[in-house]
C-alpha positions in Angstrom: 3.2 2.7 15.1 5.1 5.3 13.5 4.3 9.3 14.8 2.9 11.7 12.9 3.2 15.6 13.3 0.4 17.4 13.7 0.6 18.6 10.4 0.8 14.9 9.0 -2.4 14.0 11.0 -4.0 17.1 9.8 -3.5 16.2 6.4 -5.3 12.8 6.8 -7.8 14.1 8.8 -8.8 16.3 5.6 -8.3 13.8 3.6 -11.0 11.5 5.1 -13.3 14.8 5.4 -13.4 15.5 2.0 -13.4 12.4 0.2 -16.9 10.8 -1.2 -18.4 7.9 0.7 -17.9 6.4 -3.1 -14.2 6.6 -2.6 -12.3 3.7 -1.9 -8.9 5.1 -2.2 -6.9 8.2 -1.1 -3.8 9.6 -2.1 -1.9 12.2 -0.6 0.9 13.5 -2.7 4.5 15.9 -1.4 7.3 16.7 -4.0 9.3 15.6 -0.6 7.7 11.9 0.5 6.9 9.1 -1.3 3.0 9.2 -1.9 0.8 7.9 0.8 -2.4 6.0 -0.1 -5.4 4.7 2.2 -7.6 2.1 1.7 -11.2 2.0 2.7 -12.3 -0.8 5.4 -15.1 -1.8 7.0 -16.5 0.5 10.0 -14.8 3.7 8.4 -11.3 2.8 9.2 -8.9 3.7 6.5 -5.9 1.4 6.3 -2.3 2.5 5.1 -1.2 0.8 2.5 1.7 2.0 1.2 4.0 0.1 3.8 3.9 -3.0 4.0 2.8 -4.8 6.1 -0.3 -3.4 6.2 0.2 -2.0 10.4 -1.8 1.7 10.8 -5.5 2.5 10.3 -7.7 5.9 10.4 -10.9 6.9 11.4 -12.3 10.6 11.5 -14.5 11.3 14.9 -15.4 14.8 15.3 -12.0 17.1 15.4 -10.1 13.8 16.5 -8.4 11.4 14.4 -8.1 7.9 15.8 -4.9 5.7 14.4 -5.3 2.1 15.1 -2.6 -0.1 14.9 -2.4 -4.2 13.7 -2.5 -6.5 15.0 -4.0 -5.7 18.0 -5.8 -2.7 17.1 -4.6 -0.3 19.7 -6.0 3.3 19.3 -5.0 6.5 20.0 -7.0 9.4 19.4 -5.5 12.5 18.4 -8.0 15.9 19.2 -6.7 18.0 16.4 -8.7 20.9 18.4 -6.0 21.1 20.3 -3.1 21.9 17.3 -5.4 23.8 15.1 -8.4 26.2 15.6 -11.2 23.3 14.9 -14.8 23.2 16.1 -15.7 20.3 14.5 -18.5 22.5 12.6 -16.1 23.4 10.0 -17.3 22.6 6.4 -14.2 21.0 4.9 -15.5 20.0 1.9 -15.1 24.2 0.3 -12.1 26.0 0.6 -10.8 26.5 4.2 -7.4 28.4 5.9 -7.1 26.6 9.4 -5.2 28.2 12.3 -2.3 26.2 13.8 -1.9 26.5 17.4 1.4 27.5 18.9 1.3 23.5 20.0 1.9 22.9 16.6 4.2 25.4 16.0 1.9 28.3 14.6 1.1 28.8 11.2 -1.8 27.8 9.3 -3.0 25.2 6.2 -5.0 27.0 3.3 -7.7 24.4 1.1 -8.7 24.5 -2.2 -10.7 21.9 -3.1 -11.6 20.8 -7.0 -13.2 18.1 -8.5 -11.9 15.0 -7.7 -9.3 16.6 -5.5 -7.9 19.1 -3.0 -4.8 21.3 -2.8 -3.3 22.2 0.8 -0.6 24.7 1.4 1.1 23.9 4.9 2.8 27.3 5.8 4.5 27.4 9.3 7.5 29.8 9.8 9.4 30.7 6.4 8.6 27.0 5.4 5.7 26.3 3.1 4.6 22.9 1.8 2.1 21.9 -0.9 0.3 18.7 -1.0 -2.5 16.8 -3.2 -4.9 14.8 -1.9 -6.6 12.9 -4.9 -9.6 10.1 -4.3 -10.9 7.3 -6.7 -13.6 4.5 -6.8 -11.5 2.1 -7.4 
């Protein structure tokens, strides 16, 4: 299973906070990666399926973010808690600025959320990094 920073996981943990139960796809877009989409499955896993073959799922619990890997379905849950300043109470679905934790390197990740979208602005250090996480029905 591939590892993810902290900010990585943070940025599919608000993706699956903020999307619709209608949804059935997310994408999460970086002028630096390749786009990364999800696919809903059953039980409120969200596969990866931008790689192929289809190997690392997603399911939001709380502040944690549990990635599951196939064939054997292996978690590991990730407490996000303790990277950012999270309670778990957080409405993520308005406009947010979460705290990174020195574990994560410090800086924080400001929201904006539209219709049919949201904007995040990773700034840690002198480095800042925009992203765009879109969902659709399809």
């Amino acid at each position: 299973m591939p590892t993810l920073t902290p900010f990585g996981l943070l940025l599919i943990f608000l993706a699956l906070a903020v999307v619709p139960r209608s949804a059935t796809h997310v994408m999460i877009q970086m002028p630096s990666v390749a786009p990364k989409t999800l696919t809903r499955a059953p039980g409120e896993w969200w596969v990866r399926d931008d790689e192929a073959p289809l190997s690392v799922s997603f399911k939001r619990e709380g502040t944690g973010l549990l990635v599951g890997s196939t064939p054997d379905q292996g978690e590991t849950r990730n407490d996000l808690a303790a990277h950012f300043e999270l309670t778990g109470s957080e409405d993520l679905t308005r406009n947010a600025t979460i705290r990174a934790r020195s574990t994560a390197g410090g800086g924080q990740v400001t929201t904006q959320v539209l219709p049919g979208r949201m904007t995040v602005r990773v700034t840690a250090g002198a480095a800042t990094q925009d992203a765009i996480i879109t969902w659709s029905p399809r």
